[in-house]
Every structure is written in structure tokens, then in C-alpha cells.
C-alpha positions as CSV (number, residue, x, y, z in Angstrom):
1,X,0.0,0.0,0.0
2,X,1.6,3.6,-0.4
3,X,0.8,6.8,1.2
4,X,0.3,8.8,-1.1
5,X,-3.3,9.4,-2.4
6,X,-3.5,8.7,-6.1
7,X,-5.9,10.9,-8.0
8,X,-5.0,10.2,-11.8
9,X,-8.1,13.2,-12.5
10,X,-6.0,16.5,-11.2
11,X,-4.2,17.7,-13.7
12,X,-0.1,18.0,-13.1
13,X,1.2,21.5,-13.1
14,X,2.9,21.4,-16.3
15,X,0.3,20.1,-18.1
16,X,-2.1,23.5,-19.7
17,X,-5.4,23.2,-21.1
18,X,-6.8,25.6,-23.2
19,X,-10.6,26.3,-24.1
20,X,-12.5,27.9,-27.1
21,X,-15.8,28.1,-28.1
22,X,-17.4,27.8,-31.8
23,X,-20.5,28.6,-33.3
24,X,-22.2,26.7,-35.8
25,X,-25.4,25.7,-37.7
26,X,-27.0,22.9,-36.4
27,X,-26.6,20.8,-39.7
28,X,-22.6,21.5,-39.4
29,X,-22.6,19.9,-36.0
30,X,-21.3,16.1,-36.8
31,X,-19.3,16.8,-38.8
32,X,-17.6,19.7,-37.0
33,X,-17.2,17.3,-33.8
34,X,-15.9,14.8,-35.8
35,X,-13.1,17.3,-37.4
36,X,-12.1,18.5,-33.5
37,X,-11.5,15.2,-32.6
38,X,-9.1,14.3,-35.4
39,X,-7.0,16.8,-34.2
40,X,-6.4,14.7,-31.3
41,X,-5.4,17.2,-28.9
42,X,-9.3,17.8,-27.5
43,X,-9.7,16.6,-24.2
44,X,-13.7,17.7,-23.5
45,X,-16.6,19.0,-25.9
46,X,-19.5,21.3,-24.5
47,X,-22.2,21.5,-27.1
48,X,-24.4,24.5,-26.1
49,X,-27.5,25.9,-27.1
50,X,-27.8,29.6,-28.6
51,X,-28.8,30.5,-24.9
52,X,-25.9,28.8,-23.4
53,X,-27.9,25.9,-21.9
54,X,-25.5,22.8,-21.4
55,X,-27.3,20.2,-24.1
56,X,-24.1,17.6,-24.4
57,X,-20.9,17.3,-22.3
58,X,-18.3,14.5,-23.5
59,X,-14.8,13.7,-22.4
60,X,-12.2,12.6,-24.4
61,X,-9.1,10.2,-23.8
62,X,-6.0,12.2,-24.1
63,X,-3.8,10.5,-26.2
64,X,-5.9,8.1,-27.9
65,X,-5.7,6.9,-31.5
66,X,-8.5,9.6,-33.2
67,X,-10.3,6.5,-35.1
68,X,-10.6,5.0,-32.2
69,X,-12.3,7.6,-29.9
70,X,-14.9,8.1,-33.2
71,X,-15.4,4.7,-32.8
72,X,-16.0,4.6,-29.3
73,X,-17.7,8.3,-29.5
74,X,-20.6,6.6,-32.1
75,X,-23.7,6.6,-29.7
76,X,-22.9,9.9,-28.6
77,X,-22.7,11.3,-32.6
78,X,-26.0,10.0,-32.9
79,X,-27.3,12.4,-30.0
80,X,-25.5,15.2,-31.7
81,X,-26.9,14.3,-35.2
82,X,-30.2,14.3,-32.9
83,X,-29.7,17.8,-31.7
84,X,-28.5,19.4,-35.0
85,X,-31.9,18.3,-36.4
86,X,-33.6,20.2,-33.5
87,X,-31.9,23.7,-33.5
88,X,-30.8,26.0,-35.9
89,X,-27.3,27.0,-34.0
90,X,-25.1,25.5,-31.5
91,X,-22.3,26.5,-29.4
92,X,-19.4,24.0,-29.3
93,X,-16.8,24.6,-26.5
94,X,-13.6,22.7,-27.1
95,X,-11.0,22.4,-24.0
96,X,-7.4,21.4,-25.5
97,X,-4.7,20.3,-23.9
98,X,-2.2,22.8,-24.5
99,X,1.4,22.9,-25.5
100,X,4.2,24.3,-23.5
101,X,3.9,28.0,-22.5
């Protein structure tokens, strides 16, 4: 057993994340997501309404292989297609990890 407590969630000091926020037409929605997450540096994606109401919060594996967290992220693409049929415009925020500073 060790002493010391082990909490893999808090973030180490060197490590940075930076956040953004996009708007978009509902119908751009999927596909949009699906771009950020190629990048493969997006840790978490906030899809908002136009009002700011939380509609979908996902987290991503940092690290992991991007055709891999599509395939994994399919159920929840569905719900986004879901959404973009509902509303006309959608915030998306995006929180990277970010490089060195």
C-alpha cells in the first residue's frame, strides 16, 4: 500500500489546457465534432444551445488513437446528429490540452 493518495483526474502542473468556443449551424454539427476530434489534442466537448444551456458534455481520452475515440464516441454522434436536427445554431466549446507555454 503507499501513502500517497492517487488521484489520476487533477491535472499535473505542467500540463495546460486551453478552451475555445465555436458557433455553428446545427446541420454543421457532426461533422464539425468529428473534425475537432481528429485533431487529437481535444480533451472535452461542451455542445451548447444559442442560450448557453449545457445540451451535451463529453470527455475525451487524451492521447488516444482519433479512429478510435470516433469509434467509441458513435452513440454519442448519434445524439449530436439528434440535436442538429432540433436547433438552428449551436455553441461548441472545445478544451485542449495545450502545448508548452
Amino acid at each position: 500500500m503507499s501513502d500517497q493518495p492517487n488521484t489520476p483526474e487533477t491535472p499535473k502542473a505542467s500540463e495546460k489546457t486551453i478552451s475555445e468556443q465555436l458557433e455553428v449551424a446545427g446541420n454543421q454539427l457532426v461533422d464539425k465534432v468529428q473534425e475537432l476530434i481528429n485533431q487529437g489534442n481535444v480533451r472535452k466537448v461542451i455542445i451548447k444551445s444559442s442560450d448557453d444551456r449545457e445540451l451535451l458534455e463529453v470527455s475525451l481520452t487524451v492521447g488516444a488513437v482519433a479512429g478510435g475515440v470516433v469509434a467509441l464516441a458513435a452513440p454519442w454522434l448519434a445524439a449530436l446528429g439528434a440535436i442538429a436536427a432540433l436547433v438552428a445554431r449551436v455553441k461548441i466549446e472545445i478544451v485542449r490540452e495545450g502545448g508548452e507555454a
